[in-house]
C-alpha positions in Angstrom: 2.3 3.3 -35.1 2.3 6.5 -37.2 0.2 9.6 -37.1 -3.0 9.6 -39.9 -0.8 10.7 -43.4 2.2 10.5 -41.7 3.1 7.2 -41.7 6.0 6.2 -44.1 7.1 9.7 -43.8 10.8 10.5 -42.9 10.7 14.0 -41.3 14.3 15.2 -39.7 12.3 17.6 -37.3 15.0 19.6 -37.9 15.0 23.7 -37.7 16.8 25.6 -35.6 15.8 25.1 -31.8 15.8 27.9 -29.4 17.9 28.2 -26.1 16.4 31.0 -23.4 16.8 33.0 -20.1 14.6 33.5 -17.9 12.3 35.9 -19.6 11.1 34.2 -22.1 13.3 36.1 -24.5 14.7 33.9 -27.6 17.9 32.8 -29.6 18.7 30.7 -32.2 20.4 27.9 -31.8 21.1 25.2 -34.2 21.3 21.4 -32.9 23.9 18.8 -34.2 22.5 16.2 -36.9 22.2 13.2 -33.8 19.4 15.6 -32.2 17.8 16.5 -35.0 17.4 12.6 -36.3 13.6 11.5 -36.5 11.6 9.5 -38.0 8.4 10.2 -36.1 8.1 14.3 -35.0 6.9 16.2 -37.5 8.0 19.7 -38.5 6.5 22.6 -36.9 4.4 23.7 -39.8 3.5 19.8 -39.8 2.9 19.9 -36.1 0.2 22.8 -36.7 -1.7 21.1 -39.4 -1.8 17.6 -37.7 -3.0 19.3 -34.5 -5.2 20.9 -36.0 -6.7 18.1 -37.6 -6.8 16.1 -34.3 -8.9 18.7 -32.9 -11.3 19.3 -35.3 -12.0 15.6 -36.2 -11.0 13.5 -33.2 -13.0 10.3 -34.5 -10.6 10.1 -37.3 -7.6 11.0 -36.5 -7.7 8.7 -33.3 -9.8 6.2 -35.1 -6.5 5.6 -37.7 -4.3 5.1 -34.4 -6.6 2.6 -33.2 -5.6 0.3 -36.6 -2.5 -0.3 -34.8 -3.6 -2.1 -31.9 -5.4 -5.4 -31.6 -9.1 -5.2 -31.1 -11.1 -8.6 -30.3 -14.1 -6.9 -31.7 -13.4 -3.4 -33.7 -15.3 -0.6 -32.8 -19.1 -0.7 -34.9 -20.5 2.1 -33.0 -20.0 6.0 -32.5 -16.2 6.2 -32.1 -16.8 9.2 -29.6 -19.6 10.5 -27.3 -19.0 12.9 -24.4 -20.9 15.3 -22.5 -18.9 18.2 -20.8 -21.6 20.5 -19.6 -23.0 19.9 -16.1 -26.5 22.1 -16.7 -27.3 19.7 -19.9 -27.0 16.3 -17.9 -24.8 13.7 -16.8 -20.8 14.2 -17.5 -19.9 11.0 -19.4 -16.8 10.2 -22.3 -16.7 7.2 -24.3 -14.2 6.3 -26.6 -14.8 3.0 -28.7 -17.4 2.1 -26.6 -18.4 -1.8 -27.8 -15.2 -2.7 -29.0 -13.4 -5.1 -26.8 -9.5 -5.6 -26.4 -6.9 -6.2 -23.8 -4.2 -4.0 -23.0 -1.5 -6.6 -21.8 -2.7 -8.9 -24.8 -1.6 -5.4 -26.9 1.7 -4.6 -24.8 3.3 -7.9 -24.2 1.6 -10.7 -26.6 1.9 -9.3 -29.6 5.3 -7.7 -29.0 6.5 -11.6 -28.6 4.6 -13.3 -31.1 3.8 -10.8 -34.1 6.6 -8.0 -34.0 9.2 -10.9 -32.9 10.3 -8.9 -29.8 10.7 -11.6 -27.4 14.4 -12.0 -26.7 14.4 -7.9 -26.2 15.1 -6.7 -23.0 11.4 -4.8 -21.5 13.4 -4.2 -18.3 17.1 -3.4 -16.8 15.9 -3.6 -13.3 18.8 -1.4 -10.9 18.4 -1.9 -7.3 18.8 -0.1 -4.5 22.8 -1.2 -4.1 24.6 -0.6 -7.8 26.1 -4.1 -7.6 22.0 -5.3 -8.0 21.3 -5.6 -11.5 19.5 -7.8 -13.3 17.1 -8.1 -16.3 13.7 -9.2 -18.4 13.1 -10.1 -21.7 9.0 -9.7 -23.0 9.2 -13.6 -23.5 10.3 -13.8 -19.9 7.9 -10.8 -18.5 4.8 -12.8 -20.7 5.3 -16.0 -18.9 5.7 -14.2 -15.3 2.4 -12.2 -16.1 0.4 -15.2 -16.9 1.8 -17.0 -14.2 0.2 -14.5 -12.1 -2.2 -14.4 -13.2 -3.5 -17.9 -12.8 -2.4 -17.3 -9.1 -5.1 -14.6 -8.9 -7.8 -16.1 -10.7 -6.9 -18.9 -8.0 -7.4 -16.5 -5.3 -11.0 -16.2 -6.6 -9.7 -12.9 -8.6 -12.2 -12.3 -11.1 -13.3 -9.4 -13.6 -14.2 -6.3 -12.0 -12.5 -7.2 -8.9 -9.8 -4.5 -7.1 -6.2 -5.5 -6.3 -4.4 -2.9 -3.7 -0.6 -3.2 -4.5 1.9 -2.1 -2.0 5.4 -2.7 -3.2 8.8 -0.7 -4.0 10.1 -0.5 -7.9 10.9 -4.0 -8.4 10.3 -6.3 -11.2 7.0 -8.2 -9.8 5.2 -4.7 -9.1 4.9 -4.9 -12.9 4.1 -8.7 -12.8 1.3 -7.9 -10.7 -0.5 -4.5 -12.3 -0.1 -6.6 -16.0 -1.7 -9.5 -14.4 -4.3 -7.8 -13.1 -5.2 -5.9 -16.5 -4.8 -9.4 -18.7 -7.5 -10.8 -16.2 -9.7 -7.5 -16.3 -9.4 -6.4 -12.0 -8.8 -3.2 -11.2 -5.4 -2.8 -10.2 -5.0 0.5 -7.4 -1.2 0.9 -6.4 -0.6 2.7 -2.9 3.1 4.1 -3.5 5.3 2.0 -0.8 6.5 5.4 1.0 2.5 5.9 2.1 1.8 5.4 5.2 -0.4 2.4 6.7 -3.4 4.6 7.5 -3.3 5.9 3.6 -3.1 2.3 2.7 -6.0 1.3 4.7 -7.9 4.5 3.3 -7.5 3.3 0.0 -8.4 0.0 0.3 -11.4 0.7 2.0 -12.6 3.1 -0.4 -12.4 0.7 -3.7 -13.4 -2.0 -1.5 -10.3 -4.1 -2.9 -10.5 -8.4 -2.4 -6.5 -8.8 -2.0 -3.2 -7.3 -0.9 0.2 -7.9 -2.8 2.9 -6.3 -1.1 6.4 -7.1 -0.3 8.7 -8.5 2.7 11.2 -5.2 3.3 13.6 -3.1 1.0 15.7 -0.5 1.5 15.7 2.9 0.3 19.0 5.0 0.4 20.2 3.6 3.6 16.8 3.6 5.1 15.0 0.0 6.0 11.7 -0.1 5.1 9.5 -2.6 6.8 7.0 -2.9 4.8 5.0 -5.7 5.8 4.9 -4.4 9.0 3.0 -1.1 7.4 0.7 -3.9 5.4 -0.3 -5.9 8.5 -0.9 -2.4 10.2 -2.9 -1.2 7.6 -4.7 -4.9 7.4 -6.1 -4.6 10.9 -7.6 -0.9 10.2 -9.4 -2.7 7.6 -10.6 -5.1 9.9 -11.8 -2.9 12.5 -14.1 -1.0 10.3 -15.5 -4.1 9.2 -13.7 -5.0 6.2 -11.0 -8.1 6.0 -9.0 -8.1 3.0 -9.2 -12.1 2.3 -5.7 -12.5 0.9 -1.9 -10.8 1.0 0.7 -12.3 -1.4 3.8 -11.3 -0.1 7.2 -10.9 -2.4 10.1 -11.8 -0.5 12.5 -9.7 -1.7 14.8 -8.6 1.1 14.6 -12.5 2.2 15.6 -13.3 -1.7 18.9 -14.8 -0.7 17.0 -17.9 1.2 15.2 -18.8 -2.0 18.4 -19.9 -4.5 16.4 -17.4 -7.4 19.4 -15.0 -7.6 20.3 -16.7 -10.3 17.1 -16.5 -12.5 17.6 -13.8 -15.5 14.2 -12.7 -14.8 13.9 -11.9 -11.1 15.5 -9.5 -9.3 18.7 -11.3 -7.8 19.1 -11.1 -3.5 19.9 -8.3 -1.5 23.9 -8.0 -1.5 23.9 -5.1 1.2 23.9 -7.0 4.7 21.0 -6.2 6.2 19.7 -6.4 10.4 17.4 -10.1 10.8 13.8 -8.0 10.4 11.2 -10.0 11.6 8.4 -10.8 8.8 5.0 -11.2 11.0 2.8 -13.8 9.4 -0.9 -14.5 9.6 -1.7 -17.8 8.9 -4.9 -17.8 6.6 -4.5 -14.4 4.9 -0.5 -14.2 4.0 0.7 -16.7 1.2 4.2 -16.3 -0.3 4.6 -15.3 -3.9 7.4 -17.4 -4.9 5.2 -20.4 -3.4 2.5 -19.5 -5.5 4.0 -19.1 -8.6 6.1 -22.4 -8.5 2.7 -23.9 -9.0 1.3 -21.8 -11.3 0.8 -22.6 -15.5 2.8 -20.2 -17.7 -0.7 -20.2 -20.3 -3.6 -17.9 -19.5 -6.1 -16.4 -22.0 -6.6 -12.9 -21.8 -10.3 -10.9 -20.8 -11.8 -9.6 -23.4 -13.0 -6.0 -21.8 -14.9 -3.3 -23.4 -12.6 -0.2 -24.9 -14.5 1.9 -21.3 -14.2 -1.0 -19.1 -11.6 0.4 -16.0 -8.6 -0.1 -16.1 -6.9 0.9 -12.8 -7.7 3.2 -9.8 -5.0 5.9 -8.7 -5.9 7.7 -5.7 -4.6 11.2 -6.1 -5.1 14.4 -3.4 -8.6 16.3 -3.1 -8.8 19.6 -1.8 -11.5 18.2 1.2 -8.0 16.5 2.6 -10.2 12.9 1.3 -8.1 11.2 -1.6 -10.1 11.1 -4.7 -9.6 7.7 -6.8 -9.4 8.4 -10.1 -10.2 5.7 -12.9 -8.8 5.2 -16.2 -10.4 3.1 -18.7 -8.5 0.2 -21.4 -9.5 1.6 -24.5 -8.5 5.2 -24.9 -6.0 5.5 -22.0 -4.2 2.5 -24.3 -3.9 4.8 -27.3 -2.7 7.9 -25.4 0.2 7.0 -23.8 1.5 4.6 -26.5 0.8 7.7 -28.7 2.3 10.2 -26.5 5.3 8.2 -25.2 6.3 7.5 -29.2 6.1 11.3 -30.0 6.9 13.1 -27.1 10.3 11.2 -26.3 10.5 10.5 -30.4 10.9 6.9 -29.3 13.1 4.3 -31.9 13.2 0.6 -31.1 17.1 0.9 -30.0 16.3 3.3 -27.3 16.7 2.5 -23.8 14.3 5.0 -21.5 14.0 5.5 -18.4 12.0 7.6 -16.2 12.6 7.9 -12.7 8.8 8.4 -11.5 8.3 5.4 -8.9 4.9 3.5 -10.5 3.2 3.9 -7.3 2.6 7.5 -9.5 0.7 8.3 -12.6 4.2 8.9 -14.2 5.4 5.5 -13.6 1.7 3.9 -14.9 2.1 5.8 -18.4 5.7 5.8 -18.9 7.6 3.6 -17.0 5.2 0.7 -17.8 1.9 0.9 -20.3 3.6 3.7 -22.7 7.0 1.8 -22.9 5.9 -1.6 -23.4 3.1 -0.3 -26.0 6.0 0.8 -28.0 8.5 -2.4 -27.2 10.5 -0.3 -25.6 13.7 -1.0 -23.1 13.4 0.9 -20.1 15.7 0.8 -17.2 13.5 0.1 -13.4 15.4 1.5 -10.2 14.8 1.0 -6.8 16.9 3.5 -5.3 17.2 7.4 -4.7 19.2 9.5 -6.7 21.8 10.7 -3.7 22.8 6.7 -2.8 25.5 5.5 -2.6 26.4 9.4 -3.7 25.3 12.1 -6.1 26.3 10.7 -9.2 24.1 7.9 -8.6 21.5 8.7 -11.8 24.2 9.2 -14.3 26.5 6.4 -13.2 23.5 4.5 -14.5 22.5 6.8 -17.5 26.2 5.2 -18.4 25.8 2.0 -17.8 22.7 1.1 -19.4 23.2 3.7 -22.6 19.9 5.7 -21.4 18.8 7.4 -24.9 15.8 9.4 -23.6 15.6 10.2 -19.9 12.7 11.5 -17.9 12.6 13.0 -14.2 11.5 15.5 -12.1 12.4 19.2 -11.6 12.5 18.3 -7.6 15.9 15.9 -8.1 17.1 18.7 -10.9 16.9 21.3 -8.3 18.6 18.7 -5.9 21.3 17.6 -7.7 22.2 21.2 -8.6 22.9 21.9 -5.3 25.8 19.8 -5.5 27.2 21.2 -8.0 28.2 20.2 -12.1 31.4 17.8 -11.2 29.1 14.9 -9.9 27.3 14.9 -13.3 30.2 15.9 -16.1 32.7 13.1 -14.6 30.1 11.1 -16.4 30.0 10.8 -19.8 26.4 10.7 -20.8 27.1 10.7 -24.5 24.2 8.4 -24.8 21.7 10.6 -23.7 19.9 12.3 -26.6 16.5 14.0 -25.2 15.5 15.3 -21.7 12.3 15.6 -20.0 11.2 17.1 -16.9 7.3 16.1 -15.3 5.5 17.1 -12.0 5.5 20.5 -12.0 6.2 24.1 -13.6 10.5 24.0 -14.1 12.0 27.4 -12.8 14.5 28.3 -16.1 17.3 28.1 -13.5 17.0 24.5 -13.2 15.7 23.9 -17.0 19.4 25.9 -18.0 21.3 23.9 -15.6 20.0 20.5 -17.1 20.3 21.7 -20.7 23.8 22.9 -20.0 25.3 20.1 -17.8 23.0 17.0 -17.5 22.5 17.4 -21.8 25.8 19.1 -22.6 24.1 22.0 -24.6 23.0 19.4 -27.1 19.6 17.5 -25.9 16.3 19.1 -26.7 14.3 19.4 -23.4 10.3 18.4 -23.3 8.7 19.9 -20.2 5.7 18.0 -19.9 2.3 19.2 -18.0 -0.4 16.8 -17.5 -1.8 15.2 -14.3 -3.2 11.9 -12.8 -6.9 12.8 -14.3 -5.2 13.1 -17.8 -3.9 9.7 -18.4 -0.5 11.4 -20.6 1.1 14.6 -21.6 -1.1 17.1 -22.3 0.8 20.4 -23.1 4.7 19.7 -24.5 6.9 20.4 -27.2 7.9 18.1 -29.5 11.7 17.2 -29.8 13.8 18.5 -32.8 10.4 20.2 -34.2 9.5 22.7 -31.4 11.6 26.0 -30.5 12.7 25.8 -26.6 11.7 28.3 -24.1 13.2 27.6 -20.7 10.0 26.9 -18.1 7.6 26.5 -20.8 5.3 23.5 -21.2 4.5 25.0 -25.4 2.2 23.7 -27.2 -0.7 21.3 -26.8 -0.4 17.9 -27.6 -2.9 15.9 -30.9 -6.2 15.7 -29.9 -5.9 18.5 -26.8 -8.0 21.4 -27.2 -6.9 24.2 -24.5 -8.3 27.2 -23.2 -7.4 30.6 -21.4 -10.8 32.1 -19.0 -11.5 34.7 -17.1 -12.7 34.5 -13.6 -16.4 34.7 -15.6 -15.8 32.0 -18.2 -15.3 34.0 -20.8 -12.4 32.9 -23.4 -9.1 35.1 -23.9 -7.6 35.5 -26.9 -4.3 35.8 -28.0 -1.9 36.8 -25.2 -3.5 36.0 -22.1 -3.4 35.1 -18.1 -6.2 32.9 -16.8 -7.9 29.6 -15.6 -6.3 27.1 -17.7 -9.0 24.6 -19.4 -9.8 21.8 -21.7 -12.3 22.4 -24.4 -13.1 18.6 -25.8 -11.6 14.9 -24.3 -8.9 13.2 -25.1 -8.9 9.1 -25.5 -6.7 9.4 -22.1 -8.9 11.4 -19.9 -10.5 9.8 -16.5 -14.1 9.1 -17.0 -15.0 9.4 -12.9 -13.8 9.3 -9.2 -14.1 5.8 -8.2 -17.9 5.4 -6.5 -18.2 9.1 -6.5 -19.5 10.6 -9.7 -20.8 13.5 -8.6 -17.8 14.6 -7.5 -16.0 14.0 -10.8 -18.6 16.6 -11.8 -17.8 19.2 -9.0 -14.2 19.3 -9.1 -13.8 19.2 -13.1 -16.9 20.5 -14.6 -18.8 22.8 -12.7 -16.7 26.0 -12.5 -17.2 26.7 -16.0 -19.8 24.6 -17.6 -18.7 23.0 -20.9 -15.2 22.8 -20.2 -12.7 20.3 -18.2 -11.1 22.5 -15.6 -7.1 21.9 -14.1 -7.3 23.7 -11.4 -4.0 25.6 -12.7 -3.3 28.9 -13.8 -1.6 29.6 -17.0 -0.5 32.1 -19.1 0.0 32.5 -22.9 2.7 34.4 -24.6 2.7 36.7 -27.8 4.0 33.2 -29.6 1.2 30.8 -28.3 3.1 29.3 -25.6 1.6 28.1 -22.6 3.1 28.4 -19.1 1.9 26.9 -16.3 1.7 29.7 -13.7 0.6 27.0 -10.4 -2.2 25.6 -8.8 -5.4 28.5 -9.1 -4.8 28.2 -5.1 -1.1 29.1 -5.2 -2.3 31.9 -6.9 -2.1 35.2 -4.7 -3.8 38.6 -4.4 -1.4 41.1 -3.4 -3.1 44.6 -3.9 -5.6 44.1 -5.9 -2.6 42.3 -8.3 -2.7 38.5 -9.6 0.6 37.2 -8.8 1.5 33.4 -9.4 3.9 31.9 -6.6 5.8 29.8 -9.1 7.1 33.2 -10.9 8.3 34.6 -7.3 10.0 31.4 -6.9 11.5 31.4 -9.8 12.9 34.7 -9.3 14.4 33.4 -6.2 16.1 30.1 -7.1 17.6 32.5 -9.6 19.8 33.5 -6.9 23.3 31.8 -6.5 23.0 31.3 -3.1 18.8 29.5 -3.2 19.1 26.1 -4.2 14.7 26.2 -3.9 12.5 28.2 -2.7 8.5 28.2 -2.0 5.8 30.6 -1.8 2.3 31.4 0.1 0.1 34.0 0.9 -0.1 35.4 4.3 -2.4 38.1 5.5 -2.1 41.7 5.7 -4.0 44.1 7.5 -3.2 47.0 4.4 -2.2 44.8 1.1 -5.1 42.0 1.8 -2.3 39.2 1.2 1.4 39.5 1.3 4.4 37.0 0.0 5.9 35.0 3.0 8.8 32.9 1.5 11.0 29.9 2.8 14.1 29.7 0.7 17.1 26.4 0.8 20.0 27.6 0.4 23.1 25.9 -1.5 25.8 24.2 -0.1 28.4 27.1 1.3 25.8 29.6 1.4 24.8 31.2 5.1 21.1 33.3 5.5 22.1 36.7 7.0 20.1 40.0 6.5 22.3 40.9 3.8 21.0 37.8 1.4 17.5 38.6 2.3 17.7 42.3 0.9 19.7 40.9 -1.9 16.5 38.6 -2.5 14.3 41.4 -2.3 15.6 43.4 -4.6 15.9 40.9 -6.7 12.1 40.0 -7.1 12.2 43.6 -7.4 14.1 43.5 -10.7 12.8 40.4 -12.3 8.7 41.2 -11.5 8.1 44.1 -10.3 8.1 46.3 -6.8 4.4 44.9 -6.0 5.7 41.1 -5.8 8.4 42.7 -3.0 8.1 40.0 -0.2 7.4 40.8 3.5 8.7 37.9 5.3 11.9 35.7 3.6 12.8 32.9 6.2 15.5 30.0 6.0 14.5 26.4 5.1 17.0 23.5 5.7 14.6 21.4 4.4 10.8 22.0 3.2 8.2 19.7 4.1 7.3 17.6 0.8 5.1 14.5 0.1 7.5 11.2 -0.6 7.3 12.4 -4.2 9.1 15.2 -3.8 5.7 17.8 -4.0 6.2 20.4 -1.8 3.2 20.9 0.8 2.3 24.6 0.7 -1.1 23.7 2.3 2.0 23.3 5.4 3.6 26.1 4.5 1.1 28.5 4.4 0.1 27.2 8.5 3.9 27.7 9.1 3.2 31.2 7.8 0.7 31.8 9.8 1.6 30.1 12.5 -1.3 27.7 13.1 -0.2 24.6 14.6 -3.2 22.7 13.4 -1.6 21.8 10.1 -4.0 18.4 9.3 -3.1 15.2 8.3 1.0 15.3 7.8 0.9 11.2 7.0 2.3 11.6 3.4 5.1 14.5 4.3 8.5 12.5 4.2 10.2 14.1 7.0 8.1 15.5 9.6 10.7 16.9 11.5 10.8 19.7 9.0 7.6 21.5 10.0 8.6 21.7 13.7 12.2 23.3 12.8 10.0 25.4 9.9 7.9 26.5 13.1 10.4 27.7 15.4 12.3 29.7 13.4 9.4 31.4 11.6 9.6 34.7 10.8 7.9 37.4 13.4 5.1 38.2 11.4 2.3 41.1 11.9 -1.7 40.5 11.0 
């Protein structure tokens, strides 16, 4: 898969790269020869003229991409319709409507029979213990999908139909969202850390026929019952008049009992010893999965779907507190993240990848399992958490799978750095040759540190902004083509038109601070909330008429850079004065003794608004009055006397969702201290708002 006029093209994507601090400010720096190596990212200049081109004729430039895939019938009709303006009708995007494919037919059929792929491994699959290893060939992951897939259409599983899936990162999770795309259903994972009321929610919502989830696992030393949590949420469901028919249940903590450990393309038993859980069982409804597949044929024929048939729900958080399900569609979500993953990792078939996202996520959907296996790619799956059995945990396997291109969060950068650089460099990590960070805005702090010590000064770094609605990466630089800057997300990617607007809609040239917007789609882009179109409309198109709208702020520099600035409500008034929370944080976590640091408004009877921050500190560190001037005066310096904070208080720990977002909807009731802080189901560790609460800050109205 090439870019149009680029294929058969051996750029270097060489030019010097650029290291900086936090400012923004600039230096050269010139990589070493293994960095600058590519046969897929184009130059800069090249970079320009391709996007360019993208933009200003999408049809063709993503209608040459689609040669490379298999369609059952090729698109005949308009390549492209879309309406983005709510006051001239309906909001609707089609790519390739009419032509018909399958997107596990694309990632794992032709892999094995046409490119010959089928003895390469698709998975190293790294449990929760580091003596549970095991792996999958495509051959093997083929005949495990279509397995499953007969079980399904067994279970009465038809087109159309949702699947819930409720299970930790092991090898059948994929099984089952691949099956469920080669048979056409809907596939709508609920990440295993959600609780059994946000299970039942989703459900319920998309109406979904069948359950898959999974016996128990362990994460970090924590037991997870999990089909406890699945029963619990089973019985909401049947309260409010809704019985889920079937639950398939993995056994995967009871592996031991079924002799599979030795089977190259399961994961092999549990080695840690673990307390005799008891597995609840209602007759009728649960059926084992290892039962079901013993009988199962290893042939099944693929659906044929239309390019805008759905794909897969993914429930993501509304501002109304109600989760909003967001659906992507075969056709175009197919060509974006095979197209993004290639580029924006500069992926070559000896690569091993990994990203750490859990595929309960949009991350893990794009790149830990459509984007990879688009490519036939190796990637490495892992259960576990990077702190267990100790801190070195994600480059003790960085090692020993020769990771080439690795992909996390800035949440377990900032956590790891807490600990210091000795866990990491007693590593070697000489495998490693690019670095990328997804999730949020990276403070430069934590983008320095992870250049410096996880990438040894020598691995470009692609800060990735995108979201669930997006389908891929959206704003990025492009490895060995595009100069660094330390926090900033660069340019957009082919095909993605952005914007800068005023509060009135107006565009903003040149430098600029605004609403951050999308002018035209993209093949990945949702096309509606599940069952609730209008509010697709509401949420993304009618603030400014015409345009997709984030929801994030974002500035652009005097070099066309783009930096995310935060969520539009993370945004704060101080004064009359715009100030983004992710720049005071920043300015924080700069600090030797903040490990993180979080930001919200609170009111003020002269200012209007006022910063109230919780800062962690670092291991060795203590919070006295003395730090908390030092702080101040050093928001002073970096921003400016206006962004000054009023209240600074000590955070142990601050309340995040199981993905490591933090919860400033919390915070700012912490702040405030209101006690009614809503539904708290998703934060991992309540505990942390009551201590957060009682050592608040004394604050004035």
């Amino acid at each position: 898969m090439g870019l149009p006029e680029e294929r058969g093209r051996n750029s270097s994507g060489s030019g010097g790269r650029e290291e900086a601090g936090a400012g923004g400010q600039t230096q050269s720096w010139s990589p070493p020869p293994e960095v600058s190596r590519s046969a897929h990212v184009p130059s800069l200049q090249r970079y320009r003229e391709l996007h360019r081109r993208s933009v200003e004729e999408p049809r063709e430039f993503w209608g040459e991409i689609a040669k490379e895939f298999y369609w059952k019938i090729p698109c005949s009709g308009p390549f492209l319709q879309y309406n983005f303006d709510v006051t001239k009708g309906k909001i609707f995007i089609e790519w390739m409507k009419g032509a018909t494919t399958n997107i596990c037919y694309n990632v794992l059929d032709r892999n094995v029979h046409e490119k010959k792929l089928g003895d390469k491994v698709a998975f190293y699959w790294e449990g929760n213990e580091p003596g549970e290893t095991t792996q999958i060939t495509y051959r093997e992951l083929l005949v495990q999908v279509c397995q499953f897939s007969n079980v399904l259409r067994k279970q009465g599983i038809q087109k159309g139909d949702r699947v819930a899936i409720y299970m930790p990162m092991i090898l059948e999770l994929v099984v089952a969202m691949l099956a469920c795309a080669r048979l056409g259903a809907l596939h709508s994972i609920v990440f295993a850390g959600f609780s059994a009321e946000s299970l039942s929610e989703r459900i319920l919502d998309s109406s979904c026929s069948l359950l898959i989830t999974t016996d128990a696992f362990y994460r970090g030393e924590k037991l997870v019952n999990l089909k406890e949590l699945a029963d619990e949420s089973l019985e909401k469901c049947r309260e409010k008049g809704f019985p889920v028919r079937c639950c398939i249940v993995v056994k995967h903590l009871g592996r031991a009992e079924l002799g599979t450990g030795d089977s190259p393309s399961q994961s092999p038993p549990v080695k840690r010893p673990c307390p005799d859980i008891q597995i609840s069982w209602n007759q009728g409804v649960d059926l084992w999965w290892h039962e079901l597949m013993q009988e199962a044929g290893d042939e099944f024929e693929p659906e044929w779907c239309d390019a805008e048939d759905p794909l897969f729900i993914l429930y993501t958080s509304g501002s109304t507190g109600k989760p909003k399900g967001v659906v992507h569609t075969v056709g175009g979500y197919m060509l974006y993240v095979a197209t993004t993953f290639k580029y924006v990792f500069d992926f070559h078939a000896e690569d091993v990848f990994w990203c750490t996202a859990d595929i309960g996520w949009i991350t893990g959907h794009s790149y830990v399992t459509y984007g990879p296996l688009a490519n036939g790619a190796t990637s490495v799956l892992f259960e576990g958490i990077p702190t267990y059995p100790d801190v070195s945990r994600l480059w003790s396997i960085v090692d020993k799978y020769k990771v080439t291109k690795f992909y996390t969060a800035p949440t377990a950068i900032r956590l790891l750095m807490k600990f210091g650089d000795e866990p990491v460099i007693k590593h070697s990590r000489a495998s490693l040759q690019v670095l990328g960070t997804v999730g949020e805005p990276i403070n430069p702090e934590a983008w320095l540190w992870y250049h410096r010590v996880v990438g040894a000064r020598r691995c470009p770094i692609v800060d990735t902004f995108w979201q669930t609605e997006t389908g891929g990466h959206m704003l990025t630089p492009l490895p060995g083509a595009t100069p660094m800057k330390p926090g900033s997300a660069s340019f957009p990617f082919f095909g993605v038109a952005p914007a800068i607007l005023n509060e009135s809609g107006e565009e903003l040239e040149g430098e600029a601070e605004g609403y951050l917007v999308f002018k035209q789609p993209w093949p990945g882009i949702m096309r509606t909330v599940y069952g609730n179109h209008t509010r697709f409309e509401t949420t993304y198109f009618k603030k400014f008429p015409g345009y997709y709208v984030t929801g994030d702020g974002c500035r652009r520099d005097q070099d066309g850079y783009y930096w995310i600035t935060g969520r539009i409500d993370d945004m704060l008034n101080v004064s009359g004065h715009l100030l983004s929370t992710a720049e005071v944080e920043s300015a924080l976590v700069e600090h030797e003794a903040v490990a993180e640091a979080a930001v919200v408004g609170h009111p003020h009877p002269v200012k209007g608004e006022c910063l109230y921050c919780f800062v962690t500190l670092c291991d060795g560190h203590s919070f006295s009055p003395t730090l908390t001037e030092e702080l101040k005066k050093q928001i002073r310096e970096k921003i400016g006397p206006i962004a000054t904070p009023d209240y600074i208080q000590n955070a142990p720990g601050l309340p995040k969702t199981r993905s490591g977002k933090i919860m400033r909807r919390v915070l700012r009731k912490i702040a405030q201290n209101d006690h009614d802080v809503g539904d708290t189901s998703t934060v991992a560790d309540p505990s942390v708002i009551s201590h957060l609460f009682s050592h608040r800050c004394l604050t004035i109205q």
